[in-house]
PDB file of N, CA, C and O in Angstrom:
ATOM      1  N   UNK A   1     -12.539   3.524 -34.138  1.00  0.00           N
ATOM      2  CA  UNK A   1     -11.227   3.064 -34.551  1.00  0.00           C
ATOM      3  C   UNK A   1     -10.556   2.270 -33.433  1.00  0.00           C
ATOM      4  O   UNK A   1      -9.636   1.517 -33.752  1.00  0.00           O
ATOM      5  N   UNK A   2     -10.911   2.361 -32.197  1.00  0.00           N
ATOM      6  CA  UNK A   2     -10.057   1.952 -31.098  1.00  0.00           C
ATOM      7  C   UNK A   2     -10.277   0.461 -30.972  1.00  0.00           C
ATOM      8  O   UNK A   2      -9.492  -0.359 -30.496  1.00  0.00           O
ATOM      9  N   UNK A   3     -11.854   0.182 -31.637  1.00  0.00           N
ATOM     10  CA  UNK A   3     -12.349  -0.958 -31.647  1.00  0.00           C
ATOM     11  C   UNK A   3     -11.534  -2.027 -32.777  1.00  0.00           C
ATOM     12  O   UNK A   3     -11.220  -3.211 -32.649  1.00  0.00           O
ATOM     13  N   UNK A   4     -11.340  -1.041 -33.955  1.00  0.00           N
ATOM     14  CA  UNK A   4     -10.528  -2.006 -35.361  1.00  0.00           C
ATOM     15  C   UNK A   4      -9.184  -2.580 -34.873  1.00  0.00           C
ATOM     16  O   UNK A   4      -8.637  -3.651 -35.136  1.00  0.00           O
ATOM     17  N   UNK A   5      -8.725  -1.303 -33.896  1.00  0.00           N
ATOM     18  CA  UNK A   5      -7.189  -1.513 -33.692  1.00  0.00           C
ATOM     19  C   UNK A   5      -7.430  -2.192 -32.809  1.00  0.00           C
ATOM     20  O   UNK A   5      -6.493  -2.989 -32.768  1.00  0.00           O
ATOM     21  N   UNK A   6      -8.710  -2.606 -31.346  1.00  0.00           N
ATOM     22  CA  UNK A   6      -8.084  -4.263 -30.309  1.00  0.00           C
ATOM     23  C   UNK A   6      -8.958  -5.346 -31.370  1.00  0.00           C
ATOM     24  O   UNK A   6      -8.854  -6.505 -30.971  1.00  0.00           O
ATOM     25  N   UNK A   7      -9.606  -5.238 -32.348  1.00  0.00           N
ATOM     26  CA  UNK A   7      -9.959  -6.406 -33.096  1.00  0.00           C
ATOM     27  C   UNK A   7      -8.677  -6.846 -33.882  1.00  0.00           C
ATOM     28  O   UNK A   7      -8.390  -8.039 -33.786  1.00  0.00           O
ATOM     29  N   UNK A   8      -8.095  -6.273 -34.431  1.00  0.00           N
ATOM     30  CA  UNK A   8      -6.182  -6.223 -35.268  1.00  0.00           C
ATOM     31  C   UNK A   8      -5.692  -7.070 -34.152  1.00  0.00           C
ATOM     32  O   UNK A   8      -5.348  -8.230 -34.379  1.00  0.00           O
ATOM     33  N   UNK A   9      -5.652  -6.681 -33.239  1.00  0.00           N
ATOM     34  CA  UNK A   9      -4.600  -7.378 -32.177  1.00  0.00           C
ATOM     35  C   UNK A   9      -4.913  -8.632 -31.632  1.00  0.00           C
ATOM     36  O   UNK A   9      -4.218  -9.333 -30.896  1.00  0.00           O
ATOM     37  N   UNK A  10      -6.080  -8.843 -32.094  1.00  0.00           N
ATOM     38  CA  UNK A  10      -6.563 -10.515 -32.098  1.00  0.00           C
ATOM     39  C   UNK A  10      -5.767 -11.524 -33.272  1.00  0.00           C
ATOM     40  O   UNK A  10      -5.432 -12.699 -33.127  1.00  0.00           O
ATOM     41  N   UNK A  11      -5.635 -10.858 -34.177  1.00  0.00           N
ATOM     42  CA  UNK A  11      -4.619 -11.579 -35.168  1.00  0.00           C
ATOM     43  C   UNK A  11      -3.272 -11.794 -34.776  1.00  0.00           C
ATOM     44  O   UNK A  11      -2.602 -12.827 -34.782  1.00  0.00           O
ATOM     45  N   UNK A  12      -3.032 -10.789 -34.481  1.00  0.00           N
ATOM     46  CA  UNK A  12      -1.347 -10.300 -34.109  1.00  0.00           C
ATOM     47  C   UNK A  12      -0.344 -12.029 -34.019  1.00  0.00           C
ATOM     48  O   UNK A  12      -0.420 -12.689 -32.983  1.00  0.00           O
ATOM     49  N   UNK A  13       0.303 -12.411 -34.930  1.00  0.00           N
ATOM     50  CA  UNK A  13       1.599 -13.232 -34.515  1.00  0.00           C
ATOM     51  C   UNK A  13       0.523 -14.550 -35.492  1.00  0.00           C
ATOM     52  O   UNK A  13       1.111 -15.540 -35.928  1.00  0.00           O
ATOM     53  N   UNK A  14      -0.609 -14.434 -35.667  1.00  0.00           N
ATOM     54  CA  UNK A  14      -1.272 -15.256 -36.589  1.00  0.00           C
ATOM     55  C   UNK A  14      -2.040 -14.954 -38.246  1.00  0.00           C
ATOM     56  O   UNK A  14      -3.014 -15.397 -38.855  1.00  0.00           O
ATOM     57  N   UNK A  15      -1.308 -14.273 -38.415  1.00  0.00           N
ATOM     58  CA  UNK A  15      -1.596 -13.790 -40.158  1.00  0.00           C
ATOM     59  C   UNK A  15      -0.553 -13.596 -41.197  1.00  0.00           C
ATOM     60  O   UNK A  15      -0.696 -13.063 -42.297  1.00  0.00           O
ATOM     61  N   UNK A  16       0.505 -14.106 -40.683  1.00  0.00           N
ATOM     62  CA  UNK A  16       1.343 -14.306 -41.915  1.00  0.00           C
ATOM     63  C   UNK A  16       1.078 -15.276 -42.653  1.00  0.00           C
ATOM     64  O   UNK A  16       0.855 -16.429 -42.283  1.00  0.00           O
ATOM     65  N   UNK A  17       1.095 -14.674 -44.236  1.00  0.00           N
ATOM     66  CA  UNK A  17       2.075 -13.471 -44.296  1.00  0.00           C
ATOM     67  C   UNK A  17       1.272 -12.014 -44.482  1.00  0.00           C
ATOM     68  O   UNK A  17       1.825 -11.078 -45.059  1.00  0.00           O
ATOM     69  N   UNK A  18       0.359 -11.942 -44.117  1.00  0.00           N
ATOM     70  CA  UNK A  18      -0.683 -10.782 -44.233  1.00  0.00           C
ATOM     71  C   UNK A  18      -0.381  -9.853 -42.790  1.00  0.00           C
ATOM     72  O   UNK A  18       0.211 -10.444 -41.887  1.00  0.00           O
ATOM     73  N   UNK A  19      -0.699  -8.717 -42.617  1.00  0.00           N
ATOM     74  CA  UNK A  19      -0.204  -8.162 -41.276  1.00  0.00           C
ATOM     75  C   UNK A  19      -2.264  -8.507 -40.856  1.00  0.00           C
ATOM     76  O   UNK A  19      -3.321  -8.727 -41.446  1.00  0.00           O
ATOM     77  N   UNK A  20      -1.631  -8.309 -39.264  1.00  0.00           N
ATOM     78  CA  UNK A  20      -3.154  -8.192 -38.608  1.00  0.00           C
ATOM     79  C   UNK A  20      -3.481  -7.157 -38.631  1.00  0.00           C
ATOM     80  O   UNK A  20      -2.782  -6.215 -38.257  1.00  0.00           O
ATOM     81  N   UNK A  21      -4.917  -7.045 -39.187  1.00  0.00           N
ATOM     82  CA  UNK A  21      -5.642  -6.091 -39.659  1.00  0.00           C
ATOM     83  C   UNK A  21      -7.127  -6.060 -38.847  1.00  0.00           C
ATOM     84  O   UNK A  21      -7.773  -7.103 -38.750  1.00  0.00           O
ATOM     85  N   UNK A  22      -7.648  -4.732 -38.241  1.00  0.00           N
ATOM     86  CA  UNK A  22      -9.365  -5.205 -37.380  1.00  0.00           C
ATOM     87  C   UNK A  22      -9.886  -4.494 -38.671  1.00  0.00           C
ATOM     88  O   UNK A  22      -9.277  -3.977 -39.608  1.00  0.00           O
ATOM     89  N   UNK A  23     -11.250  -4.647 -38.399  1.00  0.00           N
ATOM     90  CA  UNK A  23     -12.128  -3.765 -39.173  1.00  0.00           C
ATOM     91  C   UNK A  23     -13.798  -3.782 -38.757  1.00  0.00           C
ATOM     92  O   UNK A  23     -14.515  -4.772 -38.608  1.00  0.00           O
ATOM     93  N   UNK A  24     -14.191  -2.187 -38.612  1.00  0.00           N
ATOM     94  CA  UNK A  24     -15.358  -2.184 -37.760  1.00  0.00           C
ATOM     95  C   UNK A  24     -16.001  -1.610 -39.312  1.00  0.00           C
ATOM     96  O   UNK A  24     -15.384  -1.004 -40.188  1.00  0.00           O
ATOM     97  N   UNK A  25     -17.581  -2.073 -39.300  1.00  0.00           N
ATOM     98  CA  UNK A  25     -18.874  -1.311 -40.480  1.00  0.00           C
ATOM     99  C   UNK A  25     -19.767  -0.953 -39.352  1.00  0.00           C
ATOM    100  O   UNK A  25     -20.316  -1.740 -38.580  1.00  0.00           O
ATOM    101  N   UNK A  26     -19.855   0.643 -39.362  1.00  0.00           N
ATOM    102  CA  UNK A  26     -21.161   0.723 -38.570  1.00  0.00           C
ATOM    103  C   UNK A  26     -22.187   1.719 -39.427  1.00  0.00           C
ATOM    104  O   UNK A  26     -21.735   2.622 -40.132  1.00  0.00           O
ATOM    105  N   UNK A  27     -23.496   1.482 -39.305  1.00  0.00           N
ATOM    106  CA  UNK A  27     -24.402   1.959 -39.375  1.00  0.00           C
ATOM    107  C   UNK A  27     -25.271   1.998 -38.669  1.00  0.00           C
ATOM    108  O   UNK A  27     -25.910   1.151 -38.046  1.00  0.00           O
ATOM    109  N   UNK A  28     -25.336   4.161 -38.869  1.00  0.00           N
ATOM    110  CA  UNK A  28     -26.549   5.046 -38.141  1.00  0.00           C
ATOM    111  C   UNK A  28     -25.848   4.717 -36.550  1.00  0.00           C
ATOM    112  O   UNK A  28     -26.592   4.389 -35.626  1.00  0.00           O
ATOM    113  N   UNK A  29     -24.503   4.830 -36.373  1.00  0.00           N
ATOM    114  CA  UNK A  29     -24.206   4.906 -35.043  1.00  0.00           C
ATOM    115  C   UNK A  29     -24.373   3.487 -34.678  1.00  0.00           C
ATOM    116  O   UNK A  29     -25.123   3.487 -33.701  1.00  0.00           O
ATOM    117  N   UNK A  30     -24.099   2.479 -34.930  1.00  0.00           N
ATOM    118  CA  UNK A  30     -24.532   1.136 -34.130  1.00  0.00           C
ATOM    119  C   UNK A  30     -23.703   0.123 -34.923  1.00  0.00           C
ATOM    120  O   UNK A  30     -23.883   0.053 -36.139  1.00  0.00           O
ATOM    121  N   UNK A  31     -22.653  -0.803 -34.217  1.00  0.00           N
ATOM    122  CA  UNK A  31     -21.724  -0.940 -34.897  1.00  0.00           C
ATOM    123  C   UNK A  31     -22.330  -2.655 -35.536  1.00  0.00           C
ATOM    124  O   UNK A  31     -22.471  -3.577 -34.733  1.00  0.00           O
ATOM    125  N   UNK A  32     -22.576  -2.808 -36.774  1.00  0.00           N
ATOM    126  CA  UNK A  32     -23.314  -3.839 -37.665  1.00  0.00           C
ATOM    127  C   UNK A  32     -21.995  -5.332 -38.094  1.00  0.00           C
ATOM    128  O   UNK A  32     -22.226  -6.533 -38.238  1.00  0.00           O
ATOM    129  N   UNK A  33     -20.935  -4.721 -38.167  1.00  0.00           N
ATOM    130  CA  UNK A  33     -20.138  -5.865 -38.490  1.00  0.00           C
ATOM    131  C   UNK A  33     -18.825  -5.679 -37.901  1.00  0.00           C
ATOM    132  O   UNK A  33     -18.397  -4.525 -37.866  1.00  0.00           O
ATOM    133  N   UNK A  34     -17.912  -6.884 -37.302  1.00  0.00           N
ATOM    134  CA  UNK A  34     -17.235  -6.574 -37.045  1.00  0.00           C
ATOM    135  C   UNK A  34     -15.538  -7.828 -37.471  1.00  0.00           C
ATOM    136  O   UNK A  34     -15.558  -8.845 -36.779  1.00  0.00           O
ATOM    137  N   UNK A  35     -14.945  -7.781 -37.942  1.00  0.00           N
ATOM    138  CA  UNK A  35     -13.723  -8.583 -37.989  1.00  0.00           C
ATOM    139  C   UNK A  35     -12.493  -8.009 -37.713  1.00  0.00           C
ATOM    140  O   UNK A  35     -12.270  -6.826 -37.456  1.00  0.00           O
ATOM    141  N   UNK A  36     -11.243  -9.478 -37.827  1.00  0.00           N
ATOM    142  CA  UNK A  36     -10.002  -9.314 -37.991  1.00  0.00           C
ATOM    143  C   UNK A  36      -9.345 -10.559 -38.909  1.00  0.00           C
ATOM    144  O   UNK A  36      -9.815 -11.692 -39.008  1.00  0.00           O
ATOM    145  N   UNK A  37      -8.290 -10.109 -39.468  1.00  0.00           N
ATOM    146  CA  UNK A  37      -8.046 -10.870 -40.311  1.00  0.00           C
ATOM    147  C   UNK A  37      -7.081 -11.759 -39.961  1.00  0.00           C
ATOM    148  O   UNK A  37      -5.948 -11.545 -39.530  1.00  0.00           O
ATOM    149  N   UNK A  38      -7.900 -13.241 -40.293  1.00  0.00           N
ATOM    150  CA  UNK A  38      -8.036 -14.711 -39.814  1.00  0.00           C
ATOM    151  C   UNK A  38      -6.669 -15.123 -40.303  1.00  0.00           C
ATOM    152  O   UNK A  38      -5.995 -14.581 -41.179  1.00  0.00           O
ATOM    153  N   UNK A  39      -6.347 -16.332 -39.470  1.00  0.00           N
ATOM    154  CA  UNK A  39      -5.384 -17.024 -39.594  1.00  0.00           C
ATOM    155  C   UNK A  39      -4.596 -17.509 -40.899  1.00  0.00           C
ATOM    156  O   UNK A  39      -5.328 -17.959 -41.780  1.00  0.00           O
ATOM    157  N   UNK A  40      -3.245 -17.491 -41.164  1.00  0.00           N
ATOM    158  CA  UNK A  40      -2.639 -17.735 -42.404  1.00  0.00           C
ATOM    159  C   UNK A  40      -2.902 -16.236 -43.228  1.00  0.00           C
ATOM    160  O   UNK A  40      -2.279 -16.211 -44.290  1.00  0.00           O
ATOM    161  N   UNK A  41      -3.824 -14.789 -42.907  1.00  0.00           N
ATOM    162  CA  UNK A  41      -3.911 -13.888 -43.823  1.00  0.00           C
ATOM    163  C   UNK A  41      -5.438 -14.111 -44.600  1.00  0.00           C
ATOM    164  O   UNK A  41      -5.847 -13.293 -45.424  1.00  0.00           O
ATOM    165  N   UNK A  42      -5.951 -14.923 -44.344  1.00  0.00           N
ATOM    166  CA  UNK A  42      -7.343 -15.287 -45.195  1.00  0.00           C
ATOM    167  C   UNK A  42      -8.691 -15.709 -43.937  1.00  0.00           C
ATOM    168  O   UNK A  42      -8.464 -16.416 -42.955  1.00  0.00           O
ATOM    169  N   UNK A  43      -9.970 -15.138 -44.234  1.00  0.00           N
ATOM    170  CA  UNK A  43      -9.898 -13.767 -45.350  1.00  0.00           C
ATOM    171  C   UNK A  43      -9.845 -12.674 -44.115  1.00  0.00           C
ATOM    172  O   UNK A  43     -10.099 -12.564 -42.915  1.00  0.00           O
ATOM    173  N   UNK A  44      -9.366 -11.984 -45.184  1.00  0.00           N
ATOM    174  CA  UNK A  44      -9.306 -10.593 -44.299  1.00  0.00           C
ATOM    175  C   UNK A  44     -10.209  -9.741 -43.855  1.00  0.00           C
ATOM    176  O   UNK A  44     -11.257  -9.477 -44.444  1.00  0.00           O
ATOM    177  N   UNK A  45      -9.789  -9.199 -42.630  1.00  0.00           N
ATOM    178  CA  UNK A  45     -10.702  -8.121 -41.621  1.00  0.00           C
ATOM    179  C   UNK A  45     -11.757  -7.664 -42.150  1.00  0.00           C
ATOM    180  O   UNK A  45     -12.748  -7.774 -41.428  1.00  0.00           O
ATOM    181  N   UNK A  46     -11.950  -7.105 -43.324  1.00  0.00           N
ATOM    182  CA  UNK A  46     -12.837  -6.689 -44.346  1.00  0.00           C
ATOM    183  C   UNK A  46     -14.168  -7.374 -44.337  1.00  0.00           C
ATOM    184  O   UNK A  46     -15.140  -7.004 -43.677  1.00  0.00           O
ATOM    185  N   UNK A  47     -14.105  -8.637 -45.310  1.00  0.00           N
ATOM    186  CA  UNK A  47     -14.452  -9.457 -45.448  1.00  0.00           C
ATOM    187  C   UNK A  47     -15.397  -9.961 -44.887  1.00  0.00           C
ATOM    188  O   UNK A  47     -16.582 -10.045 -45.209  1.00  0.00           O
ATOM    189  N   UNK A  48     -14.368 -10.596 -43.281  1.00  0.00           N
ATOM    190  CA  UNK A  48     -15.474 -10.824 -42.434  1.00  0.00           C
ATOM    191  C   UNK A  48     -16.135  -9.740 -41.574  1.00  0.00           C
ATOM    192  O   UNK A  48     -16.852 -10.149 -40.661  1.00  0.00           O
ATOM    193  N   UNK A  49     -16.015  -8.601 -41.713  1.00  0.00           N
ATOM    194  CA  UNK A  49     -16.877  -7.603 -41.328  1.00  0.00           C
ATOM    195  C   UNK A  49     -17.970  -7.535 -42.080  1.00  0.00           C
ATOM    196  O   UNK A  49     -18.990  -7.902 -41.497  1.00  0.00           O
ATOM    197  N   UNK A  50     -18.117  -7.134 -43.347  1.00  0.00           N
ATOM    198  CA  UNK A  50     -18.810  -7.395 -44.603  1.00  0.00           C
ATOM    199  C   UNK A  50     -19.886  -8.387 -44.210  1.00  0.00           C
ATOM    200  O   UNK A  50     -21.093  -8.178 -44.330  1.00  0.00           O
ATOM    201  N   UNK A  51     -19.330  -9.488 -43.727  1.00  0.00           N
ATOM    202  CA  UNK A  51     -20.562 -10.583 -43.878  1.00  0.00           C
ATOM    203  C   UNK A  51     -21.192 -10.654 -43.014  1.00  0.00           C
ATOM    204  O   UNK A  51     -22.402 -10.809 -43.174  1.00  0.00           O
ATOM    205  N   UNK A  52     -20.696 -10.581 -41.879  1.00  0.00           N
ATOM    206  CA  UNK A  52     -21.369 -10.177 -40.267  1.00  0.00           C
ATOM    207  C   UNK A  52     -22.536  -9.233 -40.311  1.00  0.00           C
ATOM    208  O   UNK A  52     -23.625  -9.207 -39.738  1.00  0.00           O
ATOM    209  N   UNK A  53     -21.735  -8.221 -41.473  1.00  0.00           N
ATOM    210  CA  UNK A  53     -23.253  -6.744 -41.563  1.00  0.00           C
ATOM    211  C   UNK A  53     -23.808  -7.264 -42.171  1.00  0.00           C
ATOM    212  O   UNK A  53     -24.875  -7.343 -41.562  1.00  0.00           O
ATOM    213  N   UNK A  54     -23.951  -7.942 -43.379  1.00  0.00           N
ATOM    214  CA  UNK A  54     -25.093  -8.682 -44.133  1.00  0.00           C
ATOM    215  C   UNK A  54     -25.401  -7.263 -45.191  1.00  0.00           C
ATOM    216  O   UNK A  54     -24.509  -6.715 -45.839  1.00  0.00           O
ATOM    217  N   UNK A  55     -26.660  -6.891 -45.189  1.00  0.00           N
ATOM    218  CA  UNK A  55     -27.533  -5.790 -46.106  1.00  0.00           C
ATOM    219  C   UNK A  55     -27.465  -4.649 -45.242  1.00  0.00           C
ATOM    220  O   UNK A  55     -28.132  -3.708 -45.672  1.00  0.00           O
ATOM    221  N   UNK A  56     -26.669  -4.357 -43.788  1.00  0.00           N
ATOM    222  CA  UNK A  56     -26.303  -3.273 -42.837  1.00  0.00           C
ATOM    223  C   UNK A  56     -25.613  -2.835 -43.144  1.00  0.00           C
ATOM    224  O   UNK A  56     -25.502  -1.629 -42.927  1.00  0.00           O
ATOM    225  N   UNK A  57     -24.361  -3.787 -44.110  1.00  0.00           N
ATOM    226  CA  UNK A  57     -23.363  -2.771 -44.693  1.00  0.00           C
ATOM    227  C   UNK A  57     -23.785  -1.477 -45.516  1.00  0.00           C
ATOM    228  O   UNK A  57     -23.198  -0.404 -45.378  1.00  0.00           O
ATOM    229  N   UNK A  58     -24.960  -1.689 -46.469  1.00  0.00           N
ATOM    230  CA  UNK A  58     -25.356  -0.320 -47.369  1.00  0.00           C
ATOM    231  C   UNK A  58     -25.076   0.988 -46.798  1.00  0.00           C
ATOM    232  O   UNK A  58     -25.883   1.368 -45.949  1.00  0.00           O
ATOM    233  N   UNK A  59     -24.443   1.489 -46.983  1.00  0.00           N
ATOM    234  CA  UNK A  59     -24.233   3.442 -46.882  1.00  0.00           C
ATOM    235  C   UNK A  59     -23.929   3.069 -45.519  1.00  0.00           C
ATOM    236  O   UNK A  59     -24.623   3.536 -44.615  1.00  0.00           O
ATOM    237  N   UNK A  60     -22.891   2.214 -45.242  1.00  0.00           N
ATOM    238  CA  UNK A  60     -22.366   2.396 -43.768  1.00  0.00           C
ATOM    239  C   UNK A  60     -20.526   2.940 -43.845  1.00  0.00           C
ATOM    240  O   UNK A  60     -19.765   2.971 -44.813  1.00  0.00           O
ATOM    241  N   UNK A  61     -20.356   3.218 -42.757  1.00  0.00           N
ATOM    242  CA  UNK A  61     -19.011   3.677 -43.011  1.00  0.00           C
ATOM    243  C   UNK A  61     -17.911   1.730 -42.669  1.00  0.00           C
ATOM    244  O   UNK A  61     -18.172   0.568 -42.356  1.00  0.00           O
ATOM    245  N   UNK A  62     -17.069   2.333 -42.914  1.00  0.00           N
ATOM    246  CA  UNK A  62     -15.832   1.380 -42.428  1.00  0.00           C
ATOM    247  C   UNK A  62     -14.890   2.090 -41.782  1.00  0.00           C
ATOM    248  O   UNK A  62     -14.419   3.189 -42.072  1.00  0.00           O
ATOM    249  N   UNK A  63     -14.504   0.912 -40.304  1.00  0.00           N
ATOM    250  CA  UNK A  63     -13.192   1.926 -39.869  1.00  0.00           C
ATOM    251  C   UNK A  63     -12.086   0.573 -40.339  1.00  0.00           C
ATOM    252  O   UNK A  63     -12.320  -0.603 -40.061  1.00  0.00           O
ATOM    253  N   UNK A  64     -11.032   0.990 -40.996  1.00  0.00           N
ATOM    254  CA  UNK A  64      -9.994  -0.237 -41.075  1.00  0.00           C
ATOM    255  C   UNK A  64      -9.185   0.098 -40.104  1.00  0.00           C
ATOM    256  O   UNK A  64      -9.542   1.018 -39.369  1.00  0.00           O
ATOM    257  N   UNK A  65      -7.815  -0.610 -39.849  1.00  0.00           N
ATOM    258  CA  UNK A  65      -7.124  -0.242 -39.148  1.00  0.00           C
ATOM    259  C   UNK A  65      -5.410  -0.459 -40.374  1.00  0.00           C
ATOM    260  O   UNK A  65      -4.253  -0.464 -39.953  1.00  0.00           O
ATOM    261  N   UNK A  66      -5.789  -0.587 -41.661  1.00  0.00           N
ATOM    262  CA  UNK A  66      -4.931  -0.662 -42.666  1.00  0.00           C
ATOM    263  C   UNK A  66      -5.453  -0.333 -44.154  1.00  0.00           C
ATOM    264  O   UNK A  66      -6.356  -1.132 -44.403  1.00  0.00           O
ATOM    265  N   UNK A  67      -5.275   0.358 -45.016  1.00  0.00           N
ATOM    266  CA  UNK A  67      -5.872   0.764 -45.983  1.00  0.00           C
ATOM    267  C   UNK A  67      -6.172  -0.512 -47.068  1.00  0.00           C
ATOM    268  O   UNK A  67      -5.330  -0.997 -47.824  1.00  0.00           O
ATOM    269  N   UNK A  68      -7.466  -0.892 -46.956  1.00  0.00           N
ATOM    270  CA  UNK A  68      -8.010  -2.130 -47.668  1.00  0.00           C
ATOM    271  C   UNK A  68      -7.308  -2.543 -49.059  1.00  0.00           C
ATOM    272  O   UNK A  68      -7.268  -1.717 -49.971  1.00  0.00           O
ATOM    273  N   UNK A  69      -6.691  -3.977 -49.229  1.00  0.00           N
ATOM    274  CA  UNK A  69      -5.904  -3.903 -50.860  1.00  0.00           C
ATOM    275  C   UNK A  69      -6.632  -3.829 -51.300  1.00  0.00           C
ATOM    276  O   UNK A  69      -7.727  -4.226 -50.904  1.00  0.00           O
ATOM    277  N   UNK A  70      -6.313  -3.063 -52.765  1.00  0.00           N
ATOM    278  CA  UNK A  70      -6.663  -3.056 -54.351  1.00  0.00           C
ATOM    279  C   UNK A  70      -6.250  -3.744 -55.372  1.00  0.00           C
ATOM    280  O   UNK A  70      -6.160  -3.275 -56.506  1.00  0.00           O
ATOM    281  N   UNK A  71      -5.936  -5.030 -55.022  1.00  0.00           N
ATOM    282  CA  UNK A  71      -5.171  -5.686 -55.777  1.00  0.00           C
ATOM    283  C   UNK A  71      -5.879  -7.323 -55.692  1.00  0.00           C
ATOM    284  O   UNK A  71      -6.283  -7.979 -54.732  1.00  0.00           O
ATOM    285  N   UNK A  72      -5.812  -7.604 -57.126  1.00  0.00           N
ATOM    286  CA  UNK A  72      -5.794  -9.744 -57.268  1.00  0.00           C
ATOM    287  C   UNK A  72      -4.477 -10.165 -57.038  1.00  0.00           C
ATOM    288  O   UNK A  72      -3.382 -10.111 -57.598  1.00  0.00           O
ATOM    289  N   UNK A  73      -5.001 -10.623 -55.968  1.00  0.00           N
ATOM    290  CA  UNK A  73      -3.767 -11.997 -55.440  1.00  0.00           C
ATOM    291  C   UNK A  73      -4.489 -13.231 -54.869  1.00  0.00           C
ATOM    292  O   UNK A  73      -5.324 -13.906 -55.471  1.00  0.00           O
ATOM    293  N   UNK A  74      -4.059 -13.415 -53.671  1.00  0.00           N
ATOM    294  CA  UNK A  74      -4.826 -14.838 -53.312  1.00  0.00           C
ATOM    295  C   UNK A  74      -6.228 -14.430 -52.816  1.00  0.00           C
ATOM    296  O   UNK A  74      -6.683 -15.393 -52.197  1.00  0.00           O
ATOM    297  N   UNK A  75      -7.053 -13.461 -52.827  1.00  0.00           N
ATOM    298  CA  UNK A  75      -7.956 -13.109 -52.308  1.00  0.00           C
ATOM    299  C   UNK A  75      -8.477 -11.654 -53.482  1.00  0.00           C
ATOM    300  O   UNK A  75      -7.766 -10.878 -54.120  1.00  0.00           O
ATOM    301  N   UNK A  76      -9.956 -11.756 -53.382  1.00  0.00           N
ATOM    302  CA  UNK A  76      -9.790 -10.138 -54.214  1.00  0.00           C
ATOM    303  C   UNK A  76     -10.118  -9.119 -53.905  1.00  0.00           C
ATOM    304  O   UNK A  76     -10.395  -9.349 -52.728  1.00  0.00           O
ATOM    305  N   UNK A  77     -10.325  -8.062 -54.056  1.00  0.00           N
ATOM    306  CA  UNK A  77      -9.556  -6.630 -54.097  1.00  0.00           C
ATOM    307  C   UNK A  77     -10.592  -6.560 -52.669  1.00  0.00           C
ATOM    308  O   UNK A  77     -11.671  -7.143 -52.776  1.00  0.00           O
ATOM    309  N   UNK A  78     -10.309  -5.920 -51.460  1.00  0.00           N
ATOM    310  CA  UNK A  78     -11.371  -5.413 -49.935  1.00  0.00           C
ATOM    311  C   UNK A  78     -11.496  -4.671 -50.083  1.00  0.00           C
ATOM    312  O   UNK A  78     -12.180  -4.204 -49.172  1.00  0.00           O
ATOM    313  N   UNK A  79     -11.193  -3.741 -51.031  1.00  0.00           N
ATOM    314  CA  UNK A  79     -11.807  -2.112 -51.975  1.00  0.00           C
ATOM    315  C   UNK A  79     -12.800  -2.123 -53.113  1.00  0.00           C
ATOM    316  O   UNK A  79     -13.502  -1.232 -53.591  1.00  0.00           O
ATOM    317  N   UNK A  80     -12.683  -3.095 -53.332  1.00  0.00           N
ATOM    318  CA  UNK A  80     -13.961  -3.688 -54.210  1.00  0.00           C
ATOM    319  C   UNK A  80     -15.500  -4.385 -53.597  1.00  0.00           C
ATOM    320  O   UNK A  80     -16.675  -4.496 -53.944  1.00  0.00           O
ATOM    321  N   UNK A  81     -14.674  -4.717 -52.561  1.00  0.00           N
ATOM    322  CA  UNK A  81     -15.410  -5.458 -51.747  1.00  0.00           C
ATOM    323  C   UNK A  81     -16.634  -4.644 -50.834  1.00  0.00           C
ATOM    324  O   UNK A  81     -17.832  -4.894 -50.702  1.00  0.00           O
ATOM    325  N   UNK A  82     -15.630  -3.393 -50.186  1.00  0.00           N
ATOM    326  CA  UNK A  82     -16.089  -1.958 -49.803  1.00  0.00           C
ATOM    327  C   UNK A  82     -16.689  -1.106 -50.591  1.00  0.00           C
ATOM    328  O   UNK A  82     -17.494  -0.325 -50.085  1.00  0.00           O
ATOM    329  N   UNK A  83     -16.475  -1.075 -51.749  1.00  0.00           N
ATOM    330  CA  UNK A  83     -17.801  -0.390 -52.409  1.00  0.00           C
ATOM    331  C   UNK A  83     -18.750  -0.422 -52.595  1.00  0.00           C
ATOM    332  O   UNK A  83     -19.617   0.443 -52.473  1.00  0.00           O
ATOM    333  N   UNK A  84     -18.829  -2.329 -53.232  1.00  0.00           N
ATOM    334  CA  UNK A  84     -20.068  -2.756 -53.746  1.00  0.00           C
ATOM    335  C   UNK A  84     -21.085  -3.071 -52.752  1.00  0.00           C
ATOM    336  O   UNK A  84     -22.175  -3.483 -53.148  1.00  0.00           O
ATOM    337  N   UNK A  85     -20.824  -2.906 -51.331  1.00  0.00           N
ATOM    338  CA  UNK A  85     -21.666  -2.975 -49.736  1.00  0.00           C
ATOM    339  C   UNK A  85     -22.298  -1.766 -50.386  1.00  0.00           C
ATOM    340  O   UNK A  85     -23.163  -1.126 -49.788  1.00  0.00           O
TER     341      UNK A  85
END
């Protein structure tokens, strides 16, 4: 988690209107993907963690550092996104 929260703080003052968000995927102990969520709010921490792990995401955990939306808006749901890994 300590890692999601200084990846978050890479956004910080550049993600509105989205707050800065980190987000670590690790699997079997070894950390596979890692983001924060990019400039303007898009795309989010999630996301690019997600893609970084590639097929590492499967049965890996996530640490967020904000509880992933569930919602369609300009982007879709990073709880949807988190499952289907």
């Amino acid at each position: 988690m300590r890692l999601a929260l200084s990846l978050g703080r890479r956004g910080h003052g550049n993600t509105w209107p989205n707050p800065a968000v980190g987000c670590v995927i690790v699997q079997s102990g070894r950390v596979v993907g890692r983001g924060w969520t990019q400039p303007g709010g898009r795309p989010h921490a999630e996301v690019v963690a997600l893609a970084q792990a590639g097929a590492a995401a499967q049965g890996a955990t996530a640490y967020v550092t904000l509880e992933p939306c569930a919602h369609h808006g300009r982007t879709p749901p990073c709880a949807e996104a988190l499952v289907a890994a």
